[in-house]
ZADO-93584 format. One line per field, with one value per residue (C-alpha): residue in one letter; x, y, z. Coordinates in nm, 2 decimals, always signed. Layout:
<pts>
type: (a; ...)
px: (X; ...)
py: (Y; ...)
pz: (Z; ...)
</pts>
This chain:
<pts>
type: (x; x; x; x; x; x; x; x; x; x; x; x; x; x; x; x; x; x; x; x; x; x; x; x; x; x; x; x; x; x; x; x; x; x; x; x; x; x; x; x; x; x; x; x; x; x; x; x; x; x; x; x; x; x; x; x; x; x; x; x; x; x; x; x; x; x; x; x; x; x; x; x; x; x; x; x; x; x; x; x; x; x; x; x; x; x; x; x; x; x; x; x; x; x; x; x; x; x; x; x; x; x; x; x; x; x; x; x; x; x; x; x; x; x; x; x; x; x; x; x; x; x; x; x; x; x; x; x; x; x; x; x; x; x; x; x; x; x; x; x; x; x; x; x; x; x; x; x; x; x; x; x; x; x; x; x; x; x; x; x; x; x; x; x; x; x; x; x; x; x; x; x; x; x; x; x; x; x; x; x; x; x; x; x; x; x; x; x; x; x; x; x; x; x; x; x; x; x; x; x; x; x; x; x; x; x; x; x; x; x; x; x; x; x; x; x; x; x; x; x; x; x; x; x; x; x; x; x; x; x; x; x; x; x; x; x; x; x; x; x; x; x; x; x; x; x; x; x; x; x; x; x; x; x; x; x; x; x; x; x; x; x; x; x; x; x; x; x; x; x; x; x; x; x; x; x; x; x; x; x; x; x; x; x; x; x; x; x; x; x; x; x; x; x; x; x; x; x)
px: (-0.75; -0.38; -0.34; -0.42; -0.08; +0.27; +0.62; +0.84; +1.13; +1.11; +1.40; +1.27; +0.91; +1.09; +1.27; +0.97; +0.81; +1.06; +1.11; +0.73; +0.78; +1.04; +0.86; +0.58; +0.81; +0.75; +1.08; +1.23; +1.46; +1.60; +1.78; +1.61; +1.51; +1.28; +1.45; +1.16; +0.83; +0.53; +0.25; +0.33; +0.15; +0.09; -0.12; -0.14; +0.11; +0.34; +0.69; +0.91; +1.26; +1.55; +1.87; +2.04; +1.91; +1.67; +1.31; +1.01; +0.64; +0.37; -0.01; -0.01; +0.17; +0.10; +0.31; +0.33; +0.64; +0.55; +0.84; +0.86; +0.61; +0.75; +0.95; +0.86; +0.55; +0.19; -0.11; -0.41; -0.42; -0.13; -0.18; +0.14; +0.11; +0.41; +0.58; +0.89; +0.96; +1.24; +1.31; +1.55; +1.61; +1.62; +1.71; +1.47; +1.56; +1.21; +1.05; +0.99; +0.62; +0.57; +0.61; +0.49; +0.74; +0.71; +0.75; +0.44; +0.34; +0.36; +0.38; +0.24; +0.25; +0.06; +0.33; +0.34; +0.52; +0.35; +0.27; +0.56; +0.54; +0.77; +0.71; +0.84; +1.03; +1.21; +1.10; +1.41; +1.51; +1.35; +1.44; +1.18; +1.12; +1.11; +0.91; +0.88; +0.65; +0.73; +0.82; +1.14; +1.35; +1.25; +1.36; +1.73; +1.80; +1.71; +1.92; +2.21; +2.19; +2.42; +2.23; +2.23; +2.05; +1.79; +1.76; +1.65; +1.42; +1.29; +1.30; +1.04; +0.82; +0.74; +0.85; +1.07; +0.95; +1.15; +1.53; +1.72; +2.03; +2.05; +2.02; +2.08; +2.13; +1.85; +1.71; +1.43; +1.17; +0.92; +0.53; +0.24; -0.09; -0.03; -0.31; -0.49; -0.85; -0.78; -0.59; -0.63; -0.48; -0.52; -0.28; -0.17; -0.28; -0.14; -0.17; +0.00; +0.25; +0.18; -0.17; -0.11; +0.12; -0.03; +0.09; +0.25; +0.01; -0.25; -0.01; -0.22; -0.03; +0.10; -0.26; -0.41; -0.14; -0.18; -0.57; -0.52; -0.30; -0.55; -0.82; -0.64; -0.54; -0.95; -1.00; -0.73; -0.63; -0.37; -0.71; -0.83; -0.44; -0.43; -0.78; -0.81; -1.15; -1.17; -0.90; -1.02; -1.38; -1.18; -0.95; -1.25; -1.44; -1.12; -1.13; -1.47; -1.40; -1.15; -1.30; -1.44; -1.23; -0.93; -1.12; -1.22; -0.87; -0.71; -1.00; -0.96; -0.61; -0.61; -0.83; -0.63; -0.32; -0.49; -0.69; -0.38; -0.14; -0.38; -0.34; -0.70; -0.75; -1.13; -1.02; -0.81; -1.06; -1.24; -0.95; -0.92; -1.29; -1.27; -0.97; -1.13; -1.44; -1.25; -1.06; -1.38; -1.60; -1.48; -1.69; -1.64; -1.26; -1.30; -1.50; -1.23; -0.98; -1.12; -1.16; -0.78; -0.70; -0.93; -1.08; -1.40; -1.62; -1.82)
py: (+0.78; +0.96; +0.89; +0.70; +0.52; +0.45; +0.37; +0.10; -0.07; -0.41; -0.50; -0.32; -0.46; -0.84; -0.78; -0.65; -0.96; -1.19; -1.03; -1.07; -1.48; -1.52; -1.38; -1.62; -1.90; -1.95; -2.14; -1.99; -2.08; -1.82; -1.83; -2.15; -2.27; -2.56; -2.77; -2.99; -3.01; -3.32; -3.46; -3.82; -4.08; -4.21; -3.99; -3.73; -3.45; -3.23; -3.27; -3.03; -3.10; -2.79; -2.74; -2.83; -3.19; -3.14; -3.28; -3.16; -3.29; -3.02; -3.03; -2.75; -2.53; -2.24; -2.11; -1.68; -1.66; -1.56; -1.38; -1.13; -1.09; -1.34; -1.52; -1.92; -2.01; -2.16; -1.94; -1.96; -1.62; -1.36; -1.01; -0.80; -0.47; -0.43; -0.18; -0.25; -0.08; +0.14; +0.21; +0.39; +0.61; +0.96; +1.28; +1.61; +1.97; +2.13; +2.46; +2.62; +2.57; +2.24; +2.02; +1.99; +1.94; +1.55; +1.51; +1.29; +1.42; +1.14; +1.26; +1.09; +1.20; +1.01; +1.05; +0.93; +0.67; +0.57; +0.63; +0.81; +0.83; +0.99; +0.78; +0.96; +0.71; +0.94; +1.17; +1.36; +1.41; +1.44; +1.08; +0.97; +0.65; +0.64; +0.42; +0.52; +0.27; +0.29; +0.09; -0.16; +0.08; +0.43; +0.24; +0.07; +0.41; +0.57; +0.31; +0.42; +0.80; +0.99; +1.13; +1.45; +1.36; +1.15; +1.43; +1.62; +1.44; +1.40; +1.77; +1.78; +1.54; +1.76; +2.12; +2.37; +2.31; +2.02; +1.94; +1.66; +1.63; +1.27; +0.93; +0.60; +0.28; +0.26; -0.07; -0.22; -0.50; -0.63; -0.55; -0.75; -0.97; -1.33; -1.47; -1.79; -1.92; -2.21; -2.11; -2.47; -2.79; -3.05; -2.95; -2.63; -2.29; -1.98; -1.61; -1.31; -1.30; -1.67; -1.58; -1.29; -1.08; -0.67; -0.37; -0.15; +0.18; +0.15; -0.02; -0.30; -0.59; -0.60; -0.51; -0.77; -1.03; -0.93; -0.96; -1.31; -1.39; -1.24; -1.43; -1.74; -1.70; -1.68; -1.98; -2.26; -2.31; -2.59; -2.84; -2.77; -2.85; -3.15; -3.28; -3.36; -3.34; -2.98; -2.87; -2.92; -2.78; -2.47; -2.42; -2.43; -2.15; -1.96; -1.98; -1.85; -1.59; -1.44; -1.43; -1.11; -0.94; -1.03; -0.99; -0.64; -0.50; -0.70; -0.58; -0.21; -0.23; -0.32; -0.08; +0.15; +0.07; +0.07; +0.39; +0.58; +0.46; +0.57; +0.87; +0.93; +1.29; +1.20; +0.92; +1.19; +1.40; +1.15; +1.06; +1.39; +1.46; +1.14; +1.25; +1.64; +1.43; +1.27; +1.59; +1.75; +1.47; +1.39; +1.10; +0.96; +1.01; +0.83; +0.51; +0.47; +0.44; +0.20; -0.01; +0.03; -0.01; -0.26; -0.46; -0.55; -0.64; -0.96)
pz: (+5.72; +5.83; +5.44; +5.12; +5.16; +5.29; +5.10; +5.27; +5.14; +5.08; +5.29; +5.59; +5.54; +5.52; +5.83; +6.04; +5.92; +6.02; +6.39; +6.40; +6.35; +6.56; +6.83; +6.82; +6.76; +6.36; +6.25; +5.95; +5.70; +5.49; +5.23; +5.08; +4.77; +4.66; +4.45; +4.38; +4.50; +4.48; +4.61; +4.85; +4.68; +5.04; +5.25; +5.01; +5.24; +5.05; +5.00; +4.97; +4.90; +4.95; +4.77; +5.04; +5.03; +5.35; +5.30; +5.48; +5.47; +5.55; +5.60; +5.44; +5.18; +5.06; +4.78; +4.80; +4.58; +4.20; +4.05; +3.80; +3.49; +3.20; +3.44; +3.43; +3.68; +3.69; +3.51; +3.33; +3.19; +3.10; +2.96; +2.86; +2.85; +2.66; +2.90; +3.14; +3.52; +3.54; +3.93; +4.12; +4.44; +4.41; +4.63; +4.55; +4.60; +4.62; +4.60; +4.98; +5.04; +4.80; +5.04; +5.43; +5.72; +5.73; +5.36; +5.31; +4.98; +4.61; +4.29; +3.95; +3.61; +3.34; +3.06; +2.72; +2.79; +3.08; +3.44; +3.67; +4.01; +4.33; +4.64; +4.95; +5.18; +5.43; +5.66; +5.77; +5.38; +5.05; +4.97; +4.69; +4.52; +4.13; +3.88; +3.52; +3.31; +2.92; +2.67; +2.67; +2.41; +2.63; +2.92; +2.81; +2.69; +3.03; +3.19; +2.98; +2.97; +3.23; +3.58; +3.44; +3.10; +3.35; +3.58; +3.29; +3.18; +3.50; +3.54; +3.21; +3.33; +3.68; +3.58; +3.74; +4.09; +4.12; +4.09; +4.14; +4.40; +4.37; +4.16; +4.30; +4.10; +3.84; +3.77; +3.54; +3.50; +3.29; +3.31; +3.28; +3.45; +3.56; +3.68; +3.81; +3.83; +4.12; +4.43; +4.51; +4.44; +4.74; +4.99; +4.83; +4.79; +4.60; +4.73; +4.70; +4.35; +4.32; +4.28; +4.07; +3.94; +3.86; +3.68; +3.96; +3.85; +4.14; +4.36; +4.45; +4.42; +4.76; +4.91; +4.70; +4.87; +5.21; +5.17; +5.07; +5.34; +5.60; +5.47; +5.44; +5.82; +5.89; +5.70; +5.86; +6.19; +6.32; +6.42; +6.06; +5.88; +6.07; +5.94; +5.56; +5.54; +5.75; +5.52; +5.21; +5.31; +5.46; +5.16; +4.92; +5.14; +5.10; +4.74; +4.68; +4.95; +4.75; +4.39; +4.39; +4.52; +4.31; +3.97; +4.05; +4.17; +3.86; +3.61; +3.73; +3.74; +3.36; +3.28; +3.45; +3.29; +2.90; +2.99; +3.07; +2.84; +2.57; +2.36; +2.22; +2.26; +2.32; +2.61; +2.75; +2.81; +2.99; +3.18; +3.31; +3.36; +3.61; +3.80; +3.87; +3.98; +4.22; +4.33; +4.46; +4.52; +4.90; +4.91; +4.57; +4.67; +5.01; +4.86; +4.61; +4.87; +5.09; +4.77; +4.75; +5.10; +5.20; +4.90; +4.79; +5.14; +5.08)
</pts>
């Protein structure tokens, strides 16, 4: 693997997308909103009305859209971890040597607030993306302080190695696990944030999505939406396809999230004795990032 991961802005990723469905013809309508949505009591097709007052009726719908943690939506289960996003831009000065010539190199700190990471998301300049994890009152007064009193703290976190030339706008968000048991209901199936909604710390919310995505594509084709009977058996193969794979990455992910926001001296230790045996076990190291990258194989 080139590398465990790349950083891509959302906007950029979203565009690439939509260039991708226009090329093959997909008809999109965007901005749109779903004003209401329901079940025809006649032949059992979704309806999906838009603010706008157009009505369509689908085959199929599938509902990718979940929000933000503690906004309103379907679940069964919801964990809060009691911990909110702050997320910004920023522009490094680095020490000579720290870095290679393409700038491909994250930084994470497990602090006592909570997991920080630098994502790097330009090449040509040391243009890094921030997310601090920590509690709601840490975080409002982080929003608040001046760039130099962030910048400072910043500079505490990753030690003299690191400066900062530049802050963008910082923004925050709550944290927490949404989650639901049944992707299915007739007609309709959930994936990606409408599926569930994970604590950014392994960054494995967006892999989980695009997994279901994938898989739904393997499951339905436009024969298989047309027939009722093919869909629903496709839809419920889909389902099962993607249970084990969703409760490990949300169950590590968790763990993950508790284990390093804990301050046991004892579980520290442990913490760190499992990160220097993934440092120098190259193959323990690779399995765990195909688990990542790829998901569970079943």
């Amino acid at each position: 693997m080139r590398a465990l991961g790349w950083t891509v802005r959302y906007g950029d990723l979203v565009n690439c997308l939509s260039a991708s469905l226009e090329r093959r013809g997909v008809k999109i309508f965007r901005p749109a909103n779903v004003k209401y949505a329901h079940r025809s009591a006649v032949d059992s097709l979704e309806v999906l009305e838009l603010e706008d007052g157009t009505e369509y009726t689908v085959n199929l719908r599938v509902d990718a859209e979940g929000g933000l943690y503690g906004e309103a939506g379907e679940r069964d289960q919801v964990v809060d971890y009691d911990q909110w996003a702050l997320v910004s831009e920023v522009v490094l000065n680095v020490e000579p040597g720290l870095l290679d010539e393409k700038n491909t190199l994250a930084f994470e700190r497990f602090t006592s607030d909570g997991p920080l990471a630098l994502l790097p998301i330009s090449t040509d300049q040391h243009t890094y993306s921030l997310v601090w994890c920590a509690p709601l009152a840490q975080v409002q007064k982080r929003l608040t302080c001046t760039d130099a009193e962030f910048a400072a703290e910043l500079r505490q976190q990753f030690g003299r190695r690191i400066s900062i030339q530049h802050i963008g706008p910082r923004k925050s968000f709550p944290l927490g696990m949404n989650w639901r048991d049944k992707l299915v209901q007739g007609r309709r199936v959930a994936i990606g944030n409408a599926a569930q909604i994970l604590h950014p710390v392994a960054g494995q919310g967006l892999n989980l999505g695009l997994r279901d995505a994938m898989q739904l594509c393997r499951a339905v084709d436009p024969a298989t939406v047309a027939q009722e009977h093919r869909l629903a058996l496709a839809l419920n193969e889909f389902e099962k396809s993607r249970v084990a794979d969703r409760r490990v990455v949300v169950k590590m992910t968790d763990w993950m999230v508790k284990g390093f926001s804990n301050h046991n001296p004892l579980l520290g230790a442990g913490r760190q004795m499992a990160l220097n045996l993934m440092e120098f076990t190259p193959p323990l190291r690779r399995q765990f990032a195909e688990l990542m990258l790829f998901g569970l194989a079943v």
